[in-house]
Jmol script that loads the backbone (N, CA, C; Angstrom):
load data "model"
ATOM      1  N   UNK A   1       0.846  -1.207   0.000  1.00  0.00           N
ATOM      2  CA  UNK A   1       0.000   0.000   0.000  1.00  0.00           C
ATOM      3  C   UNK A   1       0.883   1.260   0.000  1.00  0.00           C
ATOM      4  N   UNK A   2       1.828   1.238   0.901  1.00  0.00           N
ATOM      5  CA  UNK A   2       2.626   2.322   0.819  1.00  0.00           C
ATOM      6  C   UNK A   2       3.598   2.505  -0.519  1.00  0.00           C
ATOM      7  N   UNK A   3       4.147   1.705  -1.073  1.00  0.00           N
ATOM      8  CA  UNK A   3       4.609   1.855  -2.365  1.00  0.00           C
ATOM      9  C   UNK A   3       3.392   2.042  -3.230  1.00  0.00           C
ATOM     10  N   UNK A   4       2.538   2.144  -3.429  1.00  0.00           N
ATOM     11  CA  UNK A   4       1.503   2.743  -4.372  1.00  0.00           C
ATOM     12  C   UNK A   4       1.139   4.069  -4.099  1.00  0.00           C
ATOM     13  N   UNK A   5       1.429   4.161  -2.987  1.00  0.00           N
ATOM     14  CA  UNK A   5       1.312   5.852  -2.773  1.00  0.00           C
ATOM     15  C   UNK A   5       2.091   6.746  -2.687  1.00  0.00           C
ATOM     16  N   UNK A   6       3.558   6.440  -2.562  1.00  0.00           N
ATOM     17  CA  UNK A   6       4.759   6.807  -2.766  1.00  0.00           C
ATOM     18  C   UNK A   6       4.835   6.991  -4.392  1.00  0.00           C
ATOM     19  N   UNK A   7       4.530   6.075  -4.873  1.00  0.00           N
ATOM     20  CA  UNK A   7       4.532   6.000  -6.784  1.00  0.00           C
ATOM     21  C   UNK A   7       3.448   7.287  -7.219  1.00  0.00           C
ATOM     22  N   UNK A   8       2.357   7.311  -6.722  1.00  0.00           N
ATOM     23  CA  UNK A   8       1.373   7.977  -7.104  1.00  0.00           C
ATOM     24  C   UNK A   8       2.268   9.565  -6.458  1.00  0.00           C
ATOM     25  N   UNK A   9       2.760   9.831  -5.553  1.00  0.00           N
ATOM     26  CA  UNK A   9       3.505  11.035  -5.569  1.00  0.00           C
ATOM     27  C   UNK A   9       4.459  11.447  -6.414  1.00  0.00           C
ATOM     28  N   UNK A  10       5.598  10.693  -6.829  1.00  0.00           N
ATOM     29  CA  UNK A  10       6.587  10.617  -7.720  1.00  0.00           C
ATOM     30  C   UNK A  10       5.952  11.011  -9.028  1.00  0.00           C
ATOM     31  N   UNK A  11       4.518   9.829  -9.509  1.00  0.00           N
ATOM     32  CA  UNK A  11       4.133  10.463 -10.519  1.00  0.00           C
ATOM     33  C   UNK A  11       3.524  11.976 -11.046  1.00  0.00           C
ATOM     34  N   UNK A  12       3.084  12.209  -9.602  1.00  0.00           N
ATOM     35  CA  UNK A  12       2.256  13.469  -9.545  1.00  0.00           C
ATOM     36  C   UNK A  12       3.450  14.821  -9.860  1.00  0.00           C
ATOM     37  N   UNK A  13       4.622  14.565  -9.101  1.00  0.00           N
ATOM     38  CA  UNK A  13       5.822  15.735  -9.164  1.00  0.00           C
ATOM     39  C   UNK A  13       6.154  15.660 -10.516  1.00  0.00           C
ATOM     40  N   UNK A  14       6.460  14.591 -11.346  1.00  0.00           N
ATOM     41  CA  UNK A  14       6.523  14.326 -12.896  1.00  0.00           C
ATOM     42  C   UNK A  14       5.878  15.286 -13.539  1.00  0.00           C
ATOM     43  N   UNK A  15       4.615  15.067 -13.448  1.00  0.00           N
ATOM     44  CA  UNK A  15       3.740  15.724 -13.999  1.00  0.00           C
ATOM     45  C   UNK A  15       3.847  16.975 -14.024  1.00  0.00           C
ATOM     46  N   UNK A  16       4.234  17.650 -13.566  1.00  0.00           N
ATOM     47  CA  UNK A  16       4.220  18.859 -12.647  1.00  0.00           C
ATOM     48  C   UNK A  16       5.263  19.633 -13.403  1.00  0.00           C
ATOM     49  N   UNK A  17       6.460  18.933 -12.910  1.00  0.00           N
ATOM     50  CA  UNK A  17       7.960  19.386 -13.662  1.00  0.00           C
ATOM     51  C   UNK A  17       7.609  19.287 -14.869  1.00  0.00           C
ATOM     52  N   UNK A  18       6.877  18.378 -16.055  1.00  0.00           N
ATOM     53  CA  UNK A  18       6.859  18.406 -17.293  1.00  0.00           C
ATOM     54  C   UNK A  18       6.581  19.780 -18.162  1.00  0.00           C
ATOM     55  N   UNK A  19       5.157  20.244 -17.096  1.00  0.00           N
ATOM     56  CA  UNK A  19       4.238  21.339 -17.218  1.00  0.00           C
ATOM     57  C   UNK A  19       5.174  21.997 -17.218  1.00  0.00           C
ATOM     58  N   UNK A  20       5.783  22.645 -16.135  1.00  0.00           N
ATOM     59  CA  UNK A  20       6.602  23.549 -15.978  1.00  0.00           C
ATOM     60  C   UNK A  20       7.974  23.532 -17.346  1.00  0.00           C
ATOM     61  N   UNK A  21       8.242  23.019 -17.357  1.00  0.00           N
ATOM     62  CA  UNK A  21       9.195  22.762 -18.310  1.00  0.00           C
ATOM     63  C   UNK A  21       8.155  22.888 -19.619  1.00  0.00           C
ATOM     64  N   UNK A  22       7.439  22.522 -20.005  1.00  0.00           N
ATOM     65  CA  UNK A  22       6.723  22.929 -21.317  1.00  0.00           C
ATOM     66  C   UNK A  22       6.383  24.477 -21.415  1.00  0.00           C
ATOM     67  N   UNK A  23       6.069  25.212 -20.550  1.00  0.00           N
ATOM     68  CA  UNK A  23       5.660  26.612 -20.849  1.00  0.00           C
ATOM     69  C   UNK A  23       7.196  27.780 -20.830  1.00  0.00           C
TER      70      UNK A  23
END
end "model"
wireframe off; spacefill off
backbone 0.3
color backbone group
């Protein structure tokens, strides 16, 4: 359980940095 929610954070900061980096 805790590695799925650890992953789901990691993915979320990804996301994030991509955005940022695209504009």
């Amino acid at each position: 359980m805790t590695s799925i929610f650890h992953f789901a954070i990691i993915f979320m900061l990804i996301l994030q940095i991509r955005i940022q980096l695209s504009e």
